[in-house]
PLY file of the C-alpha trace (Angstrom):
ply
format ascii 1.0
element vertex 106
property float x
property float y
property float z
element edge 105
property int vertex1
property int vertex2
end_header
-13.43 66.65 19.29
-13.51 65.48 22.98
-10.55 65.26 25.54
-9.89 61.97 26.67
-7.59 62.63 29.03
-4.58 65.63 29.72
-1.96 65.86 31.94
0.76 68.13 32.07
2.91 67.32 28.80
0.40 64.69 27.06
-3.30 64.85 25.77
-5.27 62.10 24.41
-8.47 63.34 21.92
-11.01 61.72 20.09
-12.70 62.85 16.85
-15.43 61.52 14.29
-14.25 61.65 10.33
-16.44 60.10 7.99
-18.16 58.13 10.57
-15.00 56.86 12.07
-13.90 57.79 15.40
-9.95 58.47 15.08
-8.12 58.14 18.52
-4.93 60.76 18.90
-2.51 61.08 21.43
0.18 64.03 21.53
2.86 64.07 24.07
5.87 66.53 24.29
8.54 63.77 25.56
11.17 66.42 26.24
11.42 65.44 29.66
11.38 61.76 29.47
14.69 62.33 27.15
16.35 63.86 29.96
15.49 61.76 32.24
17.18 58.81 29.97
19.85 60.89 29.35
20.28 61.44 33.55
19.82 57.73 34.43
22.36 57.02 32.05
24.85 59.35 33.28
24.60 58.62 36.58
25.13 54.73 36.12
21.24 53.96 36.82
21.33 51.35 33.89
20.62 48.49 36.85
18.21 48.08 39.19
19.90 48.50 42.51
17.87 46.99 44.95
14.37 45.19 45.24
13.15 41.81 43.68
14.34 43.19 39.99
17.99 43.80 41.67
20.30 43.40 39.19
17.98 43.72 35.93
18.52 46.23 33.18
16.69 48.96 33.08
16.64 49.11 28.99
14.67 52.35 28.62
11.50 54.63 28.69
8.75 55.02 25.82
5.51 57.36 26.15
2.93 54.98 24.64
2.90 58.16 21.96
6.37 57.37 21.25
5.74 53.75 20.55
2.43 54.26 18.43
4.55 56.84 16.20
6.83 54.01 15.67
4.67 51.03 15.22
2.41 53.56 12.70
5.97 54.19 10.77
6.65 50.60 10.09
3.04 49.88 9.40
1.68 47.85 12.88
-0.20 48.74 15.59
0.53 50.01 19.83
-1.05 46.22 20.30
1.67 44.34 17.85
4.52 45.72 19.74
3.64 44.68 22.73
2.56 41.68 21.63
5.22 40.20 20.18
8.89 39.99 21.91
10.79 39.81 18.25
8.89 43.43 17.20
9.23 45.11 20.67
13.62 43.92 20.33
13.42 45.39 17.15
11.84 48.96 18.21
14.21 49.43 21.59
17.52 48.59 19.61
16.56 51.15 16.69
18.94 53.82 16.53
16.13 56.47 16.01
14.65 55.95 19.53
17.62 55.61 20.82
17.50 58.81 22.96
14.47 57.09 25.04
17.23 53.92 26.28
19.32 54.27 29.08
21.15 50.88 28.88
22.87 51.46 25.65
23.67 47.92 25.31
21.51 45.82 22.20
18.79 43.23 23.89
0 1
1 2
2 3
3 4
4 5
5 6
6 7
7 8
8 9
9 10
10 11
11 12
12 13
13 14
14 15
15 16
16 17
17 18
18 19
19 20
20 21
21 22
22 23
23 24
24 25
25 26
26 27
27 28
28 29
29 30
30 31
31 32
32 33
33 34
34 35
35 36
36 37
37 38
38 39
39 40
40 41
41 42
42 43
43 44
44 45
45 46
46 47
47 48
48 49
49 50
50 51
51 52
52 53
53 54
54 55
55 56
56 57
57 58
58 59
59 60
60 61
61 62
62 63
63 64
64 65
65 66
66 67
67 68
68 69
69 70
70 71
71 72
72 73
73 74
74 75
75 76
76 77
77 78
78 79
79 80
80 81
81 82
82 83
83 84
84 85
85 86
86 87
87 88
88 89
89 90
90 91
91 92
92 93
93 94
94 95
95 96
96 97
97 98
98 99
99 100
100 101
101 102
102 103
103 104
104 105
């Protein structure tokens, strides 16, 4: 197994199985939660200044986060952020829910 990359809370390997190199990532997104949770509370839902003043800011996904989800519904990292219709569909489900900080459905 090699190490792809690590930082503090996430690590990215790579292994060979049956002549197949399988790509994992493993984050511990404890933090990003409360960071949501904190923006949230503290009315940071909109951007306050800048040339995005006024936009939503709809959330915060560890690309872990998103592959878990996309692997769970049977798609790939690359079809969720391909397509607008299957990204809507993973920020308004209830089970990620934790990650938004607008609460509000896109």
């Amino acid at each position: 197994m090699r190490i792809l990359s690590a930082r503090p809370g996430s690590v990215t390997t790579l292994r060979e199985e049956d002549g197949k190199g399988i790509l994992h990532h493993q984050a511990d997104v404890t933090a990003l939660v409360e960071r949501c949770k904190a923006l949230h509370n503290e009315g940071h839902d909109t951007v306050q200044q800048g040339a995005l003043k006024g936009a939503r800011l709809v959330g915060e996904y560890d690309p872990a986060v998103i592959e878990a989800w996309a692997q769970a519904k049977g798609l790939t990292y690359a079809d969720v952020m391909q397509d607008n219709a299957v990204l809507r569909r993973m920020v308004n489900d209830p089970d990620l829910s934790v990650f938004r900080v607008h609460k509000g459905r896109l």
